[in-house]
C-alpha positions in Angstrom: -75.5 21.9 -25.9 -74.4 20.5 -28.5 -76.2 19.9 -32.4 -77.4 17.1 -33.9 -78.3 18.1 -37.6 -78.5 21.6 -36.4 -80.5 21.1 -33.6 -80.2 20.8 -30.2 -80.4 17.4 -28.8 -81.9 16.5 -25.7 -80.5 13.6 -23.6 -82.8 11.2 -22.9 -82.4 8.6 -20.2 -81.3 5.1 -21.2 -83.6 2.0 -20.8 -83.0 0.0 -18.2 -82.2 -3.0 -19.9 -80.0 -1.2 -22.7 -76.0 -2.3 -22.3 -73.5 0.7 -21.4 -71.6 0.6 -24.2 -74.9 1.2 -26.2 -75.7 4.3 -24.9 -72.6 6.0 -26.3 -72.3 4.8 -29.6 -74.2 7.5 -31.0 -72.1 10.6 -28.9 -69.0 8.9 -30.3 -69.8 9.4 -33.9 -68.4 12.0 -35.7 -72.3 13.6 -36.5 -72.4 16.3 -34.4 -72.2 20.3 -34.5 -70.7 22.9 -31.8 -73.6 25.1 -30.7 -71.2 27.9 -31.0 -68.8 28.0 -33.4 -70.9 25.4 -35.9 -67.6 23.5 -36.5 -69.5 20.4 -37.8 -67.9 16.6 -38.1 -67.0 16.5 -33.7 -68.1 14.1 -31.5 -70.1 14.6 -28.4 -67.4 15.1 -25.8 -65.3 17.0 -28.9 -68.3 19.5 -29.1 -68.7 19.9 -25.4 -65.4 21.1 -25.2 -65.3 23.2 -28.5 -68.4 25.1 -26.7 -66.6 25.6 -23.4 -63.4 27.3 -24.6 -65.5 29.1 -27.4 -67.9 30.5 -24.8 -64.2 31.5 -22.6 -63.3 33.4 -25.4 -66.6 35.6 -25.5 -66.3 36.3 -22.3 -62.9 37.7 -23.1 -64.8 40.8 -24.9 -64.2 44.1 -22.7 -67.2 45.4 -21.4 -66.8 48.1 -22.7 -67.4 46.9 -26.3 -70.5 44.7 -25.2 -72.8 47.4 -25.2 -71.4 48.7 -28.8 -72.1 45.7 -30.3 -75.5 44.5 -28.9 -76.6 47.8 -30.1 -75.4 47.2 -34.0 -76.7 43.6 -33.1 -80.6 44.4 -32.1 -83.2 44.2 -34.8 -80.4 44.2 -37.8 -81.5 42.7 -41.4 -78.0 41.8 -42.5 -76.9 38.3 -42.8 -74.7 36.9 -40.4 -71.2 37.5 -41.8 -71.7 41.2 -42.8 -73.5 41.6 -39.4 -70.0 40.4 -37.8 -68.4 42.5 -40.4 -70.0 45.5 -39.6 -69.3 45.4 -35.9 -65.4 44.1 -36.3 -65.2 47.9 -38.5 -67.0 50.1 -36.1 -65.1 48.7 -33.1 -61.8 49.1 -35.1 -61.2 52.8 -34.1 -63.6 52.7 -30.9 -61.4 53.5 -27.9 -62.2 52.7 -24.3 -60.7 53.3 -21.1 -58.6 50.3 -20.1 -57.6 49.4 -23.8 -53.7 49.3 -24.5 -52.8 51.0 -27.4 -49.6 52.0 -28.9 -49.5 56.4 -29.2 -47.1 59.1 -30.4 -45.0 60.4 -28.3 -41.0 61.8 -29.4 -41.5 60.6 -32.5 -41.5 57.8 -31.7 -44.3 55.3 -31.2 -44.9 53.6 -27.5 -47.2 51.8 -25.4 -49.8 53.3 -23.3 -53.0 52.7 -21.8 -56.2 54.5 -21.5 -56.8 55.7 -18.2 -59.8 58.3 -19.1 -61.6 60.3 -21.9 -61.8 63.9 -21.5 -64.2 66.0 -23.6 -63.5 69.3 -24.5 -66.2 70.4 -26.9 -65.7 69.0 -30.2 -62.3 67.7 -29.3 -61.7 64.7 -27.6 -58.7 64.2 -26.0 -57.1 60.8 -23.6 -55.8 60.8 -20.3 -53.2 58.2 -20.8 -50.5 56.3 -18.3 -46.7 55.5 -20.2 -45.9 51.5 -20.0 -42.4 50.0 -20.0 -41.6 46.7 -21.7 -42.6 45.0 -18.1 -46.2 46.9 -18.7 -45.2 49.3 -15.7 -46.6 53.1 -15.7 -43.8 55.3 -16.1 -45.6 58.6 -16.6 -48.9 60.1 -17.5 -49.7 62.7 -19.7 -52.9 63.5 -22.4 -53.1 63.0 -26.1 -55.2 63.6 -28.7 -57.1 61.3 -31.0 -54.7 61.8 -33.8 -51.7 60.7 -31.6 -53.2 57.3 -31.5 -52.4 54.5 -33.5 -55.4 52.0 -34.3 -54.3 48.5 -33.0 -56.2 45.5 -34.5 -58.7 43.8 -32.3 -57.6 40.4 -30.9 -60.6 38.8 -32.1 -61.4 37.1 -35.2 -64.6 37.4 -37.2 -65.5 33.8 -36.0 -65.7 34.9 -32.4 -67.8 37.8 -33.7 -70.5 35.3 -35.5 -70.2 33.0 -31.8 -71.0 36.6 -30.0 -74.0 37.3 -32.5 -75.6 33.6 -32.1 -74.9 33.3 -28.5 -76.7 37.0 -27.6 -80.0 36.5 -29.9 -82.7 33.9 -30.1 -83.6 34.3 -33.9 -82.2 36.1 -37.2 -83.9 38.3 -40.0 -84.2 40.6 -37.8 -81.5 40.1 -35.2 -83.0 40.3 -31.7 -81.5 40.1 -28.2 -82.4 37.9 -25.4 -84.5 40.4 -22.9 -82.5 39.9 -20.0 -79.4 40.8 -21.9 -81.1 43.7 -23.9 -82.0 45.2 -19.9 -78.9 44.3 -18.9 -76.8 46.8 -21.1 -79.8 49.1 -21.6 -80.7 48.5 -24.9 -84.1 48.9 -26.5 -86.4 46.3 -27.4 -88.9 48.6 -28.7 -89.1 47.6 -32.6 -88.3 50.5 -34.9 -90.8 51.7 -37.5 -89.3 50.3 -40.6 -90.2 46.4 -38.7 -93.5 47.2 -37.2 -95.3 45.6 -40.7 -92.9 42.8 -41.1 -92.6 41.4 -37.1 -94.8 41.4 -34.5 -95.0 40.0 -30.5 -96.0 36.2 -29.3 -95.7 35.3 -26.0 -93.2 38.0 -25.3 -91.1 37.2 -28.5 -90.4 38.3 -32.4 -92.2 36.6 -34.5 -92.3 37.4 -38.7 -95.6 37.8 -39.8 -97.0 35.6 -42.5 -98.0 36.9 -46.0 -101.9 36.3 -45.9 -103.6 35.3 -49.6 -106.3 38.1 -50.4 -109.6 37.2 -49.0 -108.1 34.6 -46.8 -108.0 32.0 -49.5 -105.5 29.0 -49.9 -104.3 27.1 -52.6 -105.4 22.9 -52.6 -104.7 21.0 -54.8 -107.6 19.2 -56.7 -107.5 15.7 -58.2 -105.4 16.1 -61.3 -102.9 18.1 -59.6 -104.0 21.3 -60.4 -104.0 24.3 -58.1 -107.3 25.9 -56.6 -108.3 28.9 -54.1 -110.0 27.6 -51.5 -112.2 30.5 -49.4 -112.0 29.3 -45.9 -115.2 30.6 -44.1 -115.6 31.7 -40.4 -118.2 28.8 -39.8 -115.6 26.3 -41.1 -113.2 27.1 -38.1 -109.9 29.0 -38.2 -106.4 27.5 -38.5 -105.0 27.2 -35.0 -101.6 29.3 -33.9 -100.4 25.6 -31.9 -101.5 23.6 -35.1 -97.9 21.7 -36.0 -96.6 21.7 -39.8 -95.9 18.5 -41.0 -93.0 16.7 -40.4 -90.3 16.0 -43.1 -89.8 12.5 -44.4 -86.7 11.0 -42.6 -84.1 10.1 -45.6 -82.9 7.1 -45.3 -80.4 5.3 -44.2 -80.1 6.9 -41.4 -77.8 5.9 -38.1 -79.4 2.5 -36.7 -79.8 3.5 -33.3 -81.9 6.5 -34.4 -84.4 4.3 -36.6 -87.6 3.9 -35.2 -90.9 1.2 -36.2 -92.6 2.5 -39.5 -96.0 1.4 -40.9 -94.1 0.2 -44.1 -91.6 -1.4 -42.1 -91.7 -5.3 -43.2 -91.6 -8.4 -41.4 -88.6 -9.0 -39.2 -87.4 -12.2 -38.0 -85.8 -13.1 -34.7 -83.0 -12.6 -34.7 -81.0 -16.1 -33.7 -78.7 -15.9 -31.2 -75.3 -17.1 -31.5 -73.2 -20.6 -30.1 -70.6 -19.7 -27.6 -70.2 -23.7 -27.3 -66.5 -22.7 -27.7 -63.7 -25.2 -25.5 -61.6 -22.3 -25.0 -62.3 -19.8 -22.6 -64.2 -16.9 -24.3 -61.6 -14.0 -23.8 -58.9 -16.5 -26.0 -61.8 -17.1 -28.7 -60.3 -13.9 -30.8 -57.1 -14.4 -30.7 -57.6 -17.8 -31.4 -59.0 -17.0 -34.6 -56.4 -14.6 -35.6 -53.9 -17.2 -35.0 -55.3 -20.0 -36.8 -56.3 -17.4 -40.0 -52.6 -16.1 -40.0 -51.3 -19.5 -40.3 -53.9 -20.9 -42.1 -53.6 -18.1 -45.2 -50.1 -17.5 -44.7 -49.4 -21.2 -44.6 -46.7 -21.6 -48.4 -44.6 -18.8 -46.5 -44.7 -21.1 -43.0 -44.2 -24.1 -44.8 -47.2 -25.3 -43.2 -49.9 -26.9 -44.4 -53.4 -26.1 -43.3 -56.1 -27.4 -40.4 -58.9 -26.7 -40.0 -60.1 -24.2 -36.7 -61.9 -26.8 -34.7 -58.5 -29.1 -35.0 -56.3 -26.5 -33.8 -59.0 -25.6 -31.0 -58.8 -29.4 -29.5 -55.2 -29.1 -30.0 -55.2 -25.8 -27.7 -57.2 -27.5 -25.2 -55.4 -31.1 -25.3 -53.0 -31.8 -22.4 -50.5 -34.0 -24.3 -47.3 -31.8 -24.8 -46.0 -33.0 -28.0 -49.4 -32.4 -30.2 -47.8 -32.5 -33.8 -50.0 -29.9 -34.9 -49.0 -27.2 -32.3 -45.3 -28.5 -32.5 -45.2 -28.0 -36.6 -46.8 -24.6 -35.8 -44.4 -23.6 -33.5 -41.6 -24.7 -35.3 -42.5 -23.3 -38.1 -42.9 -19.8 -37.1 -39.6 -20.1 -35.0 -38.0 -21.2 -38.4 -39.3 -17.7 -40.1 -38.0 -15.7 -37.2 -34.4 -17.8 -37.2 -34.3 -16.7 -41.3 -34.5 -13.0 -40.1 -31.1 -13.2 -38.6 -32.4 -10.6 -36.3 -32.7 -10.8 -32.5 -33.6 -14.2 -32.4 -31.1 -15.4 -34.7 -28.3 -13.9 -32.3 -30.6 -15.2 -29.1 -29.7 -18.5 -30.7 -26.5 -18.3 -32.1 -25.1 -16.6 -28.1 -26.6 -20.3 -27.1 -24.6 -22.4 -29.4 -27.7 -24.4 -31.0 -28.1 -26.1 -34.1 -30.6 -24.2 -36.6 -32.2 -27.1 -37.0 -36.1 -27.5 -34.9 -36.9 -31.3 -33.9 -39.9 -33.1 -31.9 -37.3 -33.0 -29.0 -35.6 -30.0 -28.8 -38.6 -27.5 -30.1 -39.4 -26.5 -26.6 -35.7 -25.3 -26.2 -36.5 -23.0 -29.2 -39.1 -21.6 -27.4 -38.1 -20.8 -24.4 -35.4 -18.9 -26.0 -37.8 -16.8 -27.3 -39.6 -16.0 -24.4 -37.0 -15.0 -22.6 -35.7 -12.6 -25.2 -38.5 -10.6 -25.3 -39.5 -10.3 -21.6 -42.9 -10.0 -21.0 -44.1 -11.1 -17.3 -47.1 -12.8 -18.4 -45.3 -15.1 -20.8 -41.6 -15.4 -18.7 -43.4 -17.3 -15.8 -45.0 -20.6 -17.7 -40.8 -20.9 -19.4 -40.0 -22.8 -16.5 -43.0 -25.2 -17.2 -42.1 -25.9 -20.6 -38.6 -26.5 -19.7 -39.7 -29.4 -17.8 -41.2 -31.2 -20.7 -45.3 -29.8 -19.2 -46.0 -27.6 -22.5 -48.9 -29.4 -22.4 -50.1 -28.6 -18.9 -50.0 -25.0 -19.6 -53.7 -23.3 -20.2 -55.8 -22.4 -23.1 -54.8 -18.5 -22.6 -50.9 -19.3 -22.1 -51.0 -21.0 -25.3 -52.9 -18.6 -27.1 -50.6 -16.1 -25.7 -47.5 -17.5 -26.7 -48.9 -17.9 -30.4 -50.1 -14.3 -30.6 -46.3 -12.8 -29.4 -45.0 -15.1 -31.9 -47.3 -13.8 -34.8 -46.8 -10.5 -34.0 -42.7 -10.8 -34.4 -42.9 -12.7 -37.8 -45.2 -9.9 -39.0 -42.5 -7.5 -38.1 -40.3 -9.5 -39.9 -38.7 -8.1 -43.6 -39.4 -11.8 -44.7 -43.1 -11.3 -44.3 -42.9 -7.5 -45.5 -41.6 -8.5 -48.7 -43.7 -10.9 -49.7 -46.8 -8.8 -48.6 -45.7 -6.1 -51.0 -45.7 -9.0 -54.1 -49.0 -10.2 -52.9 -49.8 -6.3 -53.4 -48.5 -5.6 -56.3 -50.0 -8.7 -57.2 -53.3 -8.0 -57.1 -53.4 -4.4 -58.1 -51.8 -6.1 -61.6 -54.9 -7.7 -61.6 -56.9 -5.1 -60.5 -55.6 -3.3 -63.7 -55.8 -6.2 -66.0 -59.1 -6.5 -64.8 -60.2 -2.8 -65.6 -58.8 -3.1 -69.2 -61.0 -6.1 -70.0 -63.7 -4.0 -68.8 -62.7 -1.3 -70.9 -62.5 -3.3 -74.2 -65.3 -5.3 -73.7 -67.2 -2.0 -73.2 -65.4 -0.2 -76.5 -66.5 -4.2 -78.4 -70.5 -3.5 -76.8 -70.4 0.5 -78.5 -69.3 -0.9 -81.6 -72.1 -3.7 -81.2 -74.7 -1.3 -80.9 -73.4 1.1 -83.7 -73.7 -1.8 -85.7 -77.5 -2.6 -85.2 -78.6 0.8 -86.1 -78.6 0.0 -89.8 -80.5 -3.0 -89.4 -83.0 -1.2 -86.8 -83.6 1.4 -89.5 -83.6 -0.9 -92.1 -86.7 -2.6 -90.1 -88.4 0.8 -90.1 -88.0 1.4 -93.7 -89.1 -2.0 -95.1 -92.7 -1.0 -96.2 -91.7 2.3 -97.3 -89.1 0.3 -100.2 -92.2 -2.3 -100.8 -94.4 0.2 -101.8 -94.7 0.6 -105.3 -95.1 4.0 -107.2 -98.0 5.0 -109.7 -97.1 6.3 -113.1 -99.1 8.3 -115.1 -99.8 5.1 -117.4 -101.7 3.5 -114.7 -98.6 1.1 -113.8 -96.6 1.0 -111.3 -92.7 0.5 -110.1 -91.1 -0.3 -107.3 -89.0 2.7 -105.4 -85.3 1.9 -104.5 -83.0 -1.1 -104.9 -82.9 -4.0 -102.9 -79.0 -5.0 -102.5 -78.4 -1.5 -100.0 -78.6 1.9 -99.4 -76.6 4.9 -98.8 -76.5 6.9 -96.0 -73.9 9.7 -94.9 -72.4 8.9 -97.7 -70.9 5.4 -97.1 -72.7 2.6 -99.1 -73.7 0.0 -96.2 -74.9 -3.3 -97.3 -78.0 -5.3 -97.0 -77.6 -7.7 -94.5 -81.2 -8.8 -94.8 -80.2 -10.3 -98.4 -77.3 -12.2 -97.0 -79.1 -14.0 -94.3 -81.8 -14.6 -96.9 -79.1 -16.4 -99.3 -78.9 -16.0 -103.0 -82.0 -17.3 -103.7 -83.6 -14.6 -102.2 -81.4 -12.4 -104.6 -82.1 -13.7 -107.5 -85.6 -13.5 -106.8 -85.6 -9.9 -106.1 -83.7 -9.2 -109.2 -85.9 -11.2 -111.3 -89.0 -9.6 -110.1 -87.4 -5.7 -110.5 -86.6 -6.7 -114.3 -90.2 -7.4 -115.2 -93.3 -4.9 -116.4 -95.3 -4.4 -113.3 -99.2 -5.0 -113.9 -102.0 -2.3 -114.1 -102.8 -1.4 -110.4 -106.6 -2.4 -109.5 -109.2 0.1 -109.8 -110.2 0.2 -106.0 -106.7 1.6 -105.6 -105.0 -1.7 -103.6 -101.5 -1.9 -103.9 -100.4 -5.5 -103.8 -97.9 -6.9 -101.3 -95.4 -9.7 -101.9 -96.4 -12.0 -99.6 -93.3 -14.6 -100.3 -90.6 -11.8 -99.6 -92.2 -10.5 -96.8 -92.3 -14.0 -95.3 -88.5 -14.1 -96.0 -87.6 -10.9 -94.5 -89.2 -11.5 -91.3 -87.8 -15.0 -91.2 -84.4 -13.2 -91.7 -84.6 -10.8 -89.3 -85.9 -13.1 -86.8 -82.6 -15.0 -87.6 -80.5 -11.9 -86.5 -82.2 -11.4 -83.5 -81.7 -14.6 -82.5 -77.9 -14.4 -83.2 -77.7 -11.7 -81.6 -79.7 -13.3 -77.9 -77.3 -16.4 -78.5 -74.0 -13.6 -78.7 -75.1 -11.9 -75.5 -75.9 -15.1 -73.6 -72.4 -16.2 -74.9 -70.8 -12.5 -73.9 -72.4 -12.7 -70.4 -71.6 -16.2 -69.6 -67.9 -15.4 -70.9 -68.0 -12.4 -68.6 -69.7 -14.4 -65.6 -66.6 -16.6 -65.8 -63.8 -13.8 -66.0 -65.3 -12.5 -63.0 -65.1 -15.4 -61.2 -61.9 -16.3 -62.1 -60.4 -12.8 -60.8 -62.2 -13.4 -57.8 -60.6 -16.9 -57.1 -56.7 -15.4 -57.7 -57.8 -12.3 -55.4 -58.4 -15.3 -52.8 -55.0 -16.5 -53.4 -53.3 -13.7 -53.2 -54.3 -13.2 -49.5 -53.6 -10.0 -47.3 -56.1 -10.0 -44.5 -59.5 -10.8 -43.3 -62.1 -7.9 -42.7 -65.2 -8.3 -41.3 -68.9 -8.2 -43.2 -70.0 -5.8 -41.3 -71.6 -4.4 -38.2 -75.1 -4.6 -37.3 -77.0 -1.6 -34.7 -75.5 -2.4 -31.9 -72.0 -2.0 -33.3 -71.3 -6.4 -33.1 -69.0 -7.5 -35.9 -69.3 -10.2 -38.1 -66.9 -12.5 -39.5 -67.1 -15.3 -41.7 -63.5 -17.0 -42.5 -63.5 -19.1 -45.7 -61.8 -22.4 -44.9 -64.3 -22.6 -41.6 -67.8 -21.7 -43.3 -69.1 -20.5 -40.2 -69.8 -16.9 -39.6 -68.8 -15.3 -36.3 -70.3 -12.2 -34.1 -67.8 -10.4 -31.8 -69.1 -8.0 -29.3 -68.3 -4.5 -29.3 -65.7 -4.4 -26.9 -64.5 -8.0 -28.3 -64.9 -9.4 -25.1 -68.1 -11.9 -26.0 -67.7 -14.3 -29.2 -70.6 -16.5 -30.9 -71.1 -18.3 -34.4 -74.1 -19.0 -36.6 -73.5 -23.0 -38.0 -76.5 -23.6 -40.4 -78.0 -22.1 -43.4 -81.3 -21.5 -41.2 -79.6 -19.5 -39.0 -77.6 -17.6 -41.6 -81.6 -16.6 -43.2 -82.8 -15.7 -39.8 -79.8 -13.2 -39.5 -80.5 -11.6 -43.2 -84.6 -11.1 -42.5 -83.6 -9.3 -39.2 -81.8 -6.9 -41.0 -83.5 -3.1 -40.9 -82.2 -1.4 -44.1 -83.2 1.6 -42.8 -79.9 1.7 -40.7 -76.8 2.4 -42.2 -74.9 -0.6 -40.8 -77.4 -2.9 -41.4 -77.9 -1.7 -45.1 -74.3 -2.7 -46.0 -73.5 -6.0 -43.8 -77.4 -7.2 -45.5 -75.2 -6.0 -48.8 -72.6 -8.0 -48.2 -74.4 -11.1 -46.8 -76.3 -11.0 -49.9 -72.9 -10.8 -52.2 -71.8 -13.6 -50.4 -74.9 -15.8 -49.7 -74.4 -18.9 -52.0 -70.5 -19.3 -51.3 -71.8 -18.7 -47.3 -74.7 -21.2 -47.6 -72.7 -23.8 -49.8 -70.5 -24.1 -46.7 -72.1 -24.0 -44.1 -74.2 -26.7 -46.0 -71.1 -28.5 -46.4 -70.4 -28.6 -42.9 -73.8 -29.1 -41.3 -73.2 -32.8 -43.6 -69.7 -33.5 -42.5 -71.0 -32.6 -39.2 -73.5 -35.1 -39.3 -71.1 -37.6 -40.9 -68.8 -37.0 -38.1 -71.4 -37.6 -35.4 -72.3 -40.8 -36.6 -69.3 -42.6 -37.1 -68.5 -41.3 -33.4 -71.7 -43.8 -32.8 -70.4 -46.2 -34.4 -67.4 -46.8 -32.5 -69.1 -46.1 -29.1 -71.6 -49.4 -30.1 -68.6 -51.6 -31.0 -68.3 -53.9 -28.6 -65.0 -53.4 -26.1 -62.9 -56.9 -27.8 -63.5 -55.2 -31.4 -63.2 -52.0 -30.3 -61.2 -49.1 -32.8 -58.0 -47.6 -31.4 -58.6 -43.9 -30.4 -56.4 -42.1 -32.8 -59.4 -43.6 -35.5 -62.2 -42.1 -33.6 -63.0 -38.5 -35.3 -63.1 -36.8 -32.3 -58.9 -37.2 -32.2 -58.6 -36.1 -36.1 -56.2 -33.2 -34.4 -53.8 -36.1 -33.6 -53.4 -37.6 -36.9 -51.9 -34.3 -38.9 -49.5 -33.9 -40.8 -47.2 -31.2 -42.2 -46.9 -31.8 -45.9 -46.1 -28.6 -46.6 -42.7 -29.0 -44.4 -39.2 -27.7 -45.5 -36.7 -31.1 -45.7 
């Protein structure tokens, strides 16, 4: 069976109610161990199957060397590598009947197999049978021990370490299972040198425990220190089926295996998704991918943008000349014809002008389809040739755009300008890392810089204080202006931000005759340049808040300025994240909403409001890996997402009542339907188009 953190793990049965794609999730991470080799980082089914052919390969051992090695095996101290060690060396030169061996024989050496062992006192010669190169006895004859040539055993040291784990049920000592010990008569009497150190429990090995003298244990009082406790017979005995306690689960751990805790917080409900999608729900993700290809990729199209619910009425309209699915058509036939590639000559062999109109776009596009020959795609040509494009269905569209998509990203047009968008942003990657840099090199030199001001600080009242001569007077210790230290004169920077006034008067007072100090032994202060120097050094320290707050704004901005050209330079959307049950989310920047795709992509739903978007966040367990990061991410992201969805909750709303507003109009004043909202699809157009 295989290991989950080096232990086996049970299968439980699933709930009833728990989806089938949920119950293997966990067997197809990469988390678990083979029982018998311990080759770590397999899958479930991977570990399965690295068991079986391991356990093939034990069984591969000749009998004859089974009972050798159980025997070096049974109540052994050594660890498990010299263990294997030690029996790949002794069953180096053991030789068995059966074993094929090359032997001396006319000078010369040739292959031979043991047919039996005959002793002759302290001699022991082999009866052996001749092979040819097709393994076929040619003769027989006897050799000695010295005639034979030591062939190296066709197993590794790993299969050794699978034979020792597979044949005993605990290490340190080494002890067979009992059925296999009786099965090659081997002794499970423990030898003398154990009989203090292990001892039998329910008809197994068991290490005895170091008892404290007198029974006592060590507790731990309320300061932390450590006390013997005497545990008495009338207080009761520690019981052999008493459980030790269990070790705190480090987290994050894989979501499926986190389980309700005491400190667990308050969850929300999770909200559950729209799916008030018009196109059927198996087209909802490559409808996305379509619109965010030629939505990002749109300067390279030459088409200008839309937004996702246009292009998903324009899917689902039946009109055939919708200028928004023409222009998109067009446009990605227009990248393919600049390939000169197969569709180029597809075109050219027809004779037709490289030159896409409202009329003759379909034309285009059937002469794509049938170049590249799919069955799904080749039966709706003869539709569009009849001028019913428009009578196709969602999924035949969405089809036809996703063949289309995936020739122009095959394209070298496309290649090449992926590669500057690339090289693009790592510039700016690197740009980016040398700003750090020097604004971290500028923050060193920052701090070096207040260090004589800091110690300045600390120093004040130790210059202030004056000194006693023998007189009775006193004078004051050190100058004012600076001070030298490791031997580079730094100057006073209290003095400048005091001004020369303060200069003056500190030179002023340092030129005349201090007064006799009081009898009680006060020492006078100067209350006026203390006053200053505080004042001053208050001063610097607010210079120094108003720098930061300038440095961090600065730095704030520079930030988001790199993260607005990433943006532009555009390669590919990846999801948020995954929550436990392995659904992806998605949130597209030029739609604002945030999308949940189903494991196996087949079910599609969308949060639309801030409310929704909080819900999602406080149902997050950041116990579980997958959780932890997409609650990460959502949180990185949670103004931009908010701000948008925001954004279109109100044009929502703004949408939904002017809709009112033309259905209460009377039917004489009515507004023609291209001005109702609903139609906005109908009214686009491609500014971005190539004259």
């Amino acid at each position: 069976m295989p290991l989950y953190k080096r232990t086996p793990f049970l299968l439980a049965e699933p709930p009833k109610d728990l989806e089938p794609h949920e119950q293997i999730n966990l067997y197809r991470q990469r988390v678990w161990t083979c029982k018998v080799t311990w080759k770590p980082n397999l899958t479930y089914e991977e570990a399965l199957v690295s068991e079986k052919r391991a356990t093939e390969k034990l069984h591969q051992l000749p009998k004859e060397l089974m009972a050798p090695a159980l025997q070096i095996i049974q109540y052994s101290m050594l660890s498990l590598k010299d263990l294997a060690d030690t029996i790949a060396a002794k069953l180096q030169d053991r030789v068995f009947v059966g074993a094929e061996l090359y032997a001396k024989k006319d000078n010369s050496e040739r292959l031979c197999r043991i047919l039996k062992v005959l002793e002759e006192g302290d001699t022991v010669r082999y009866k052996v049978a001749w092979l040819d190169r097709n393994k076929k006895v040619v003769e027989t004859s006897s050799v000695s021990g010295e005639d034979l040539i030591p062939r190296k055993l066709p197993f590794s040291r790993n299969v050794f370490k699978s034979f020792i784990r597979e044949s005993t049920y605990r290490s340190a000592p080494w002890v067979l299972h009992d059925k296999l010990a009786q099965k090659h008569g081997i002794s499970t009497e423990v030898p003398e040198d154990l009989r203090s150190k292990v001892s039998f429990q329910n008809g197994l090995v068991i290490c005895n425990k170091k008892r404290m003298k007198n029974d006592d244990l060590e507790v731990k009082d309320e300061n932390g220190k450590c006390k013997r406790k005497k545990i008495d017979a009338s207080e009761g005995e520690l019981k052999e089926d008493d459980q030790p306690n269990e070790e705190p689960i480090k987290y994050p751990i894989d979501d499926l295996l986190v389980r309700p805790g005491a400190d667990d917080p308050v969850f929300t409900d999770r909200p559950i998704p729209s799916r008030d999608f018009n196109v059927p729900m198996e087209c909802v993700g490559d409808l996305l991918m379509v619109w965010d290809f030629c939505s990002s990729f749109g300067r390279l199209l030459h088409l200008s943008p839309y937004s996702l619910m246009d292009f998903e009425s324009a899917i689902c309209h039946k009109d055939s000349n919708v200028i928004l699915l023409v222009e998109t058509h067009s446009a990605l036939l227009r990248l393919l014809i600049k390939e000169s590639g197969d569709y180029f000559l597809a075109v050219q062999k027809r004779n037709r002008k490289f030159k896409i109109t409202l009329i003759n776009w379909t034309e285009y596009l059937c002469d794509l389809l049938e170049m590249i020959e799919i069955p799904e795609l080749g039966t709706h040509t003869s539709t569009i040739k009849r001028g019913h494009y428009g009578l196709l269905g969602a999924h035949a569209k969405v089809g036809i755009f996703r063949e289309m998509i995936n020739r122009a990203l095959e394209t070298d047009i496309f290649k090449e300008k992926l590669d500057e968008v690339i090289e693009e942003r790592q510039a700016l990657g690197a740009t980016r890392r040398e700003e750090a840099l020097e604004e971290a090199r500028k923050k060193r030199e920052l701090k070096e810089k207040s260090k004589p001001i800091s110690d300045l600080n600390g120093e004040m009242d130790s210059k202030d204080v004056p000194t006693v001569t023998a007189n009775g007077y006193h004078i004051k210790q050190n100058g004012d202006r600076g001070k030298k230290r490791n031997g580079e004169v730094i100057s006073s920077e209290l003095d400048d931000a005091m001004g020369k006034s303060g200069g003056k008067n500190s030179d002023s007072s340092s030129k005349k005759m201090p007064k006799k100090q009081n009898v009680d032994g006060k020492i006078p202060t100067e209350n006026g340049k203390d006053t200053s120097r505080k004042e001053a050094l208050k001063k610097l320290d607010d210079q120094k808040e108003g720098t930061e707050r300038r440095n961090k704004d600065e730095r704030l901005k520079q930030r988001e300025y790199y993260e607005r050209e990433m943006e532009k330079r555009f390669v590919r959307t990846s999801p948020l994240g995954k929550d436990g049950h392995y659904n992806r989310y998605w949130w597209f920047r030029r739609d604002g909403r945030i999308f949940v795709e189903s494991p196996d992509s087949k079910q599609w739903g969308y949060y639309s409001s801030k409310e929704e978007l909080d819900a999602l966040m406080g149902s997050l367990n950041c116990k579980g890996e997958r959780e932890r990061a997409l609650r990460k991410q959502l949180e990185k992201l949670y103004s931009r997402i908010s701000s948008e969805l925001q954004k279109r909750t109100k044009d929502l709303t703004n949408k939904i009542a002017l809709e009112e507003a033309v259905v209460r109009r009377s039917t004489r004043v009515r507004a023609p339907p291209r001005e109702n909202p609903a139609h906005a699809f109908l009214r686009y157009v491609n500014r971005w188009k190539e004259d």
